[in-house]
C-alpha positions as CSV (number, residue, x, y, z in Angstrom):
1,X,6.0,3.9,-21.2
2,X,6.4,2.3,-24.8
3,X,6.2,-1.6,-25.0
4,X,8.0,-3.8,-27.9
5,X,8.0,-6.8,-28.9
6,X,11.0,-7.9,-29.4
7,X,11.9,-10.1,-33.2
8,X,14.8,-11.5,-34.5
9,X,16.6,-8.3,-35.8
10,X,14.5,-5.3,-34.4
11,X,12.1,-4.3,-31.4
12,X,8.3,-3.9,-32.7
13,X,6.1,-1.3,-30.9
14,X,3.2,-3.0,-29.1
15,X,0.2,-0.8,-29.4
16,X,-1.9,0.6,-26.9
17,X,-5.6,-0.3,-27.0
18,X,-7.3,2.3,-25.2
19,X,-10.5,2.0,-22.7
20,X,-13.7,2.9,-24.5
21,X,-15.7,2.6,-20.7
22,X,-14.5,3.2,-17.2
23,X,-16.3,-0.5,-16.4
24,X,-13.7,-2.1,-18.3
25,X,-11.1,-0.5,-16.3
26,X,-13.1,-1.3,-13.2
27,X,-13.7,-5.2,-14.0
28,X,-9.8,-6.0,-14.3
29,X,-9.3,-4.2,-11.0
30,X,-12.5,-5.9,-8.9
31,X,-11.5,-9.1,-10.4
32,X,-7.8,-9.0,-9.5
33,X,-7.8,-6.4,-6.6
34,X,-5.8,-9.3,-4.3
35,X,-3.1,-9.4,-7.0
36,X,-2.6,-5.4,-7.8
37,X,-3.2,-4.2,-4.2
38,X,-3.6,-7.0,-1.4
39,X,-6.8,-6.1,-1.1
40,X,-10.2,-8.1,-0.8
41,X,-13.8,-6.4,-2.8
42,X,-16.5,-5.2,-0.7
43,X,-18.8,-4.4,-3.0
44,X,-18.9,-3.2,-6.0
45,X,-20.8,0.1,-6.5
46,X,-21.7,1.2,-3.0
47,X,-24.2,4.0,-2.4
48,X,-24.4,5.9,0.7
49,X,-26.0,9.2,1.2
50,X,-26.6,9.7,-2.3
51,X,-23.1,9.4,-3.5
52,X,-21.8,6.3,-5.4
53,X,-18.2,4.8,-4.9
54,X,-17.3,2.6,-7.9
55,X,-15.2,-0.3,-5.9
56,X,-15.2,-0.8,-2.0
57,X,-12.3,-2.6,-0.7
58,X,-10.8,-3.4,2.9
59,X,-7.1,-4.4,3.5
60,X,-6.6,-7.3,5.5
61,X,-3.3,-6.0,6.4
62,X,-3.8,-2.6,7.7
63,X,-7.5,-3.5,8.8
64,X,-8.6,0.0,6.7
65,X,-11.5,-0.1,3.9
66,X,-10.3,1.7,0.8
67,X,-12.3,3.5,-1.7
68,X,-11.6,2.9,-5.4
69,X,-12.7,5.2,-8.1
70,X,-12.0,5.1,-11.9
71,X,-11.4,7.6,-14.8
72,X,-11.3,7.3,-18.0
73,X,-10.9,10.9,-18.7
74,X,-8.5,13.4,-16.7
75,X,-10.4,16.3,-16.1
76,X,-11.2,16.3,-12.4
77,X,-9.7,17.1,-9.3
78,X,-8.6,14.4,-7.3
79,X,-7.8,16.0,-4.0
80,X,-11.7,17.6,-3.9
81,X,-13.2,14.3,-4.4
82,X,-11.3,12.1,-2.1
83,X,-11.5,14.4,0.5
84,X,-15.4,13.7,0.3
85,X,-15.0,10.3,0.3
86,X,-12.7,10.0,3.0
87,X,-15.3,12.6,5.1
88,X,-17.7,10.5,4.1
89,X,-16.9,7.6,5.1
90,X,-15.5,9.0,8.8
91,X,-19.1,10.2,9.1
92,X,-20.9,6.7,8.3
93,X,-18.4,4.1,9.5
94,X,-21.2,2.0,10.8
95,X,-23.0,1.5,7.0
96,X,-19.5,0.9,6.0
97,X,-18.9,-1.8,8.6
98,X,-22.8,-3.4,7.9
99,X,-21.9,-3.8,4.1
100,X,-18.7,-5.1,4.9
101,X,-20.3,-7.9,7.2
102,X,-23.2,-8.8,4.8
103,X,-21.2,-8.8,1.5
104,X,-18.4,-11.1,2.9
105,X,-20.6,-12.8,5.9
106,X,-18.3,-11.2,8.6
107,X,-19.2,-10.3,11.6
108,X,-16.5,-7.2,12.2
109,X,-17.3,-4.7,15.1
110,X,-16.6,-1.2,14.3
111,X,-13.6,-0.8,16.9
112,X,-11.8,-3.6,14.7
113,X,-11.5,-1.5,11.9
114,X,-8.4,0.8,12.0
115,X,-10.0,3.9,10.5
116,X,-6.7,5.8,10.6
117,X,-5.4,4.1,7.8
118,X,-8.4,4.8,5.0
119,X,-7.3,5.7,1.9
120,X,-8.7,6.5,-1.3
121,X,-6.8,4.7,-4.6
122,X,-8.1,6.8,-8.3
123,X,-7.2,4.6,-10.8
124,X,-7.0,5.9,-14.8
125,X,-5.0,5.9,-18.1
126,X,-3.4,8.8,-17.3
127,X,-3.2,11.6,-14.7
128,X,-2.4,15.4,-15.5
129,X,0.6,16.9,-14.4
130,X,-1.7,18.8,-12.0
131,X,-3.0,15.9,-10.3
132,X,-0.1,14.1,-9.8
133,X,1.2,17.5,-7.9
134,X,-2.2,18.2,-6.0
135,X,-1.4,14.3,-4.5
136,X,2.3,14.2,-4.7
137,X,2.6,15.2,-0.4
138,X,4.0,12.6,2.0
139,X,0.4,12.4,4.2
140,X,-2.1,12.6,2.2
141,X,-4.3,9.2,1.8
142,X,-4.9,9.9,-1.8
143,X,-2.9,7.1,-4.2
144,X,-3.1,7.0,-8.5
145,X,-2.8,4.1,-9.9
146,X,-2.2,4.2,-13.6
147,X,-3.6,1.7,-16.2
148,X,-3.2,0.8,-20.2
149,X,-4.2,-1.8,-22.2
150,X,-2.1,-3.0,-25.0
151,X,-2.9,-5.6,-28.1
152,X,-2.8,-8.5,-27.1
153,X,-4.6,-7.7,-24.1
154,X,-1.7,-7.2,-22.1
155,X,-2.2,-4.6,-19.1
156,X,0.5,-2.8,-17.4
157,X,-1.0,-1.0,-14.0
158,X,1.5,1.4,-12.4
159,X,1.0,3.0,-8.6
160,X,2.3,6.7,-9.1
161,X,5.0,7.2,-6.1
162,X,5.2,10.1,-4.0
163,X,8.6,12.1,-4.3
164,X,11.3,11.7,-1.7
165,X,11.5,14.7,-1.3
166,X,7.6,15.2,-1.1
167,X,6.1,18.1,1.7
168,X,3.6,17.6,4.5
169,X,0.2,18.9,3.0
170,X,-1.1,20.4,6.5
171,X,0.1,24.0,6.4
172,X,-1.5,24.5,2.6
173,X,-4.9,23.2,3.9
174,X,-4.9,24.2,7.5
175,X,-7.9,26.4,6.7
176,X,-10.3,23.6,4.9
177,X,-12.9,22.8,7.8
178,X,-13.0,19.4,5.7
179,X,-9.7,18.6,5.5
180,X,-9.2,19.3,9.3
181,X,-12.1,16.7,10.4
182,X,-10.2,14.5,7.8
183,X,-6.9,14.5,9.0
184,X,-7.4,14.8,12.6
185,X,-8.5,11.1,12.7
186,X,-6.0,9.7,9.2
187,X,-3.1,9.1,9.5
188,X,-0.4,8.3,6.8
189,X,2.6,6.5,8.1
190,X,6.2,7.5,7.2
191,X,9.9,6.0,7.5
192,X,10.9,9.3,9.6
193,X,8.2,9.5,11.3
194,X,9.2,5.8,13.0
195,X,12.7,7.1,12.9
196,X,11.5,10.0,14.8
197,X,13.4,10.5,18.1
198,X,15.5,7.1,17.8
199,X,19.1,7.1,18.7
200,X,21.6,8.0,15.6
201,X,22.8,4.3,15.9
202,X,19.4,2.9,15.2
203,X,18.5,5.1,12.3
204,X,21.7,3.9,10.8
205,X,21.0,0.0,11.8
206,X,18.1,0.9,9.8
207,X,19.3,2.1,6.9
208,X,21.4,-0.7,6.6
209,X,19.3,-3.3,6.9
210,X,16.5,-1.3,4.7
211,X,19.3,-1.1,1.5
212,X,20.4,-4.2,2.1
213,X,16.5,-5.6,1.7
214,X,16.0,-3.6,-1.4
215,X,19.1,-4.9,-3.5
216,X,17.8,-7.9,-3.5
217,X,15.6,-6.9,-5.9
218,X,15.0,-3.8,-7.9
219,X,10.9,-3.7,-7.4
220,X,10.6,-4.2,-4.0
221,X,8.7,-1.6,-2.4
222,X,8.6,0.1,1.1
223,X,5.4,0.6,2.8
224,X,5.8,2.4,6.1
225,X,2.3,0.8,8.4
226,X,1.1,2.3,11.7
227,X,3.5,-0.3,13.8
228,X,6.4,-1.5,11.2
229,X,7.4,-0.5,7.8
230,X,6.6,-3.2,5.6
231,X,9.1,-4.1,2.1
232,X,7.1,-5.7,-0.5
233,X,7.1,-7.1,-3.8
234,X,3.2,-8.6,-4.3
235,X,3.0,-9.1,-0.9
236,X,5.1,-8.6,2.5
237,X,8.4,-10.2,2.3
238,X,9.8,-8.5,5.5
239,X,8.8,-6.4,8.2
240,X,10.5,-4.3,10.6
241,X,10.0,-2.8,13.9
242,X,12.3,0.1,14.9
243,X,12.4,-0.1,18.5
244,X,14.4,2.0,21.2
245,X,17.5,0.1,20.6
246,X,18.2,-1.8,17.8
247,X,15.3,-3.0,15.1
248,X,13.0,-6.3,15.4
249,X,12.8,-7.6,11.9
250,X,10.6,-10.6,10.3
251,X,10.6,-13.1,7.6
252,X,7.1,-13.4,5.8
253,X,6.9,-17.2,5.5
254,X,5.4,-20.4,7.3
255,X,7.2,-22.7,10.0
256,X,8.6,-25.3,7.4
257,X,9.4,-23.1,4.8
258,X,12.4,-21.6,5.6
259,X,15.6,-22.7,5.6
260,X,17.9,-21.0,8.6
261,X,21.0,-23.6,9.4
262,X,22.2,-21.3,11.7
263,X,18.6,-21.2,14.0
264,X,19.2,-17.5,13.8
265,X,15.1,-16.6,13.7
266,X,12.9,-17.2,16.2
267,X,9.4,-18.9,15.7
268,X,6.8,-17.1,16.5
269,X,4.1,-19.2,14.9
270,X,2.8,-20.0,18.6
271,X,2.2,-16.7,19.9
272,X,-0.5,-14.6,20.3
273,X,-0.5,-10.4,19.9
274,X,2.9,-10.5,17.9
275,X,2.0,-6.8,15.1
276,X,4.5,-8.7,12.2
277,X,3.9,-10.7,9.4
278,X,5.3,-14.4,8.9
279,X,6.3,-16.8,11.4
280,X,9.9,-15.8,12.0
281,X,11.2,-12.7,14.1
282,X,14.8,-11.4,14.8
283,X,16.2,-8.6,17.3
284,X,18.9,-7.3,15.9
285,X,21.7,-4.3,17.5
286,X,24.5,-5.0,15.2
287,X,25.1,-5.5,11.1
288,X,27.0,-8.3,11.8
289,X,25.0,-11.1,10.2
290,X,23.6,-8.7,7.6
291,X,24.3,-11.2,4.7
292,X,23.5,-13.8,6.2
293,X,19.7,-12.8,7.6
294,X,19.4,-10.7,3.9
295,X,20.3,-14.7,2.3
296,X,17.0,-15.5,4.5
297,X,15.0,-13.0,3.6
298,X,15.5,-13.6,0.1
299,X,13.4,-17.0,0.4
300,X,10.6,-15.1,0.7
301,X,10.9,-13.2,-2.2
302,X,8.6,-15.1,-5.1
């Protein structure tokens, strides 16, 4: 992607200024990994059993560690390695769960982790066409992130996106011991798989309320999670629930901050066990108040 800069009669090319050393890439990632991915650092450089894993993070959200690695050059296979990782860790969850506790002075048990969710993020300049194939499959747990550094020092870091139309990995490596002991215990979550079996009215309610959410702004993202599918731009702005009839959808802000004449949401602030984000739920069966919920949910957008 070319930058410019613009003047008063023409556009000026802003120059990329490439990474001499993979640590460069790794500091801006470690030291803004809350801002790129809504994530927290574990610790940086964590060995275990010999192998090294450049950045250790856990989402807060998911309640999953993620492993980070960074390339500077292009010449490795991705799927090989993160299947290691992710083995890896399945196989030493406990020294995962110790280093989380002493580096951030938790005290975490190992059921409290949600291991399903573990994923492993490369990050790099630039991915080959090959890689971003090997990757591009609806449930794998293997994300590229893409990084460049311009003059200036202006960064522009880019999560590549999995196709829509993008196949289910499992029949290709049925056969890999590995990626069996892998996959029988990850999971990665999918719109249709929390569409899967609803009612044709539901699905649509759905899909209404899911296009609705995303024209309100062109880089808000959908993040399907083990109990909701998440929309997101930074961090959550909505969540929602499909349930047997109809859809439960949230507004992530605070009591106080949102402004609902109509006392449409329910407060939830008070309860205990309640799997969405913010303060503010809503059952919904119809479209009816569509615009008027979307002019809500837009307040949380920053």
């Amino acid at each position: 992607m070319a930058l410019y800069k613009p003047t008063q009669t023409q556009l000026t090319t802003i120059k990329e200024k490439a990474f001499k050393l993979e640590r460069e890439i790794q500091n801006i990632f470690e030291n803004n990994l809350s801002t790129i991915m809504g994530i927290e650092l574990v610790k940086s450089e964590f060995t275990i059993k010999n192998k090294r894993i450049d950045s250790l993070g856990f989402d807060p959200q998911t309640k999953a560690f993620v492993i980070i690695e960074y390339k500077r050059e292009r010449n490795s296979s991705v799927v090989d390695q993160g299947f290691t990782y992710l083995s890896l860790m399945l196989q030493n969850k406990a020294d995962f769960v110790l280093e989380y506790n002493e580096s951030l002075q938790k005290n975490m048990k190992r059921d409290e982790v949600d291991w399903s969710q573990t994923r492993v993020a490369f990050v790099s300049p630039s991915f080959t066409e090959n890689q971003r194939e090997a990757t591009n499959f609806k449930d794998l747990a293997i994300e590229l992130w893409e990084v460049k550094r311009y003059e200036n020092d202006m960064v522009s870091i880019n999560q590549i996106r999995k196709s829509n139309a993008a196949e289910s990995v499992k029949p290709i490596m049925q056969n890999n011991q590995t990626f069996k002991q892998v996959t029988d215990e990850i999971k990665v979550y999918t719109e249709e798989g929390h569409l899967q079996g609803k009612s044709d009215e539901t699905i649509e309610l759905y899909e209404k309320f899911r296009n609705a959410i995303l024209n309100l702004s062109p880089d808000i993202e959908v993040k399907p999670q083990k109990w909701y599918i998440a929309f997101k731009k930074g961090s959550n702005i909505s969540d929602i629930e499909i349930q047997k009839n109809g859809i439960k959808l949230s507004i992530n802000l605070k009591v106080g901050q949102l402004d609902d004449p109509k006392n449409l949401m329910r407060d939830v602030s008070g309860l205990k066990g309640h799997s969405l984000n913010g303060d503010f739920e809503l059952k919904i069966d119809s479209d009816k108040d569509i615009e008027y919920i979307m002019s809500l949910v837009k307040q949380a957008i920053q």
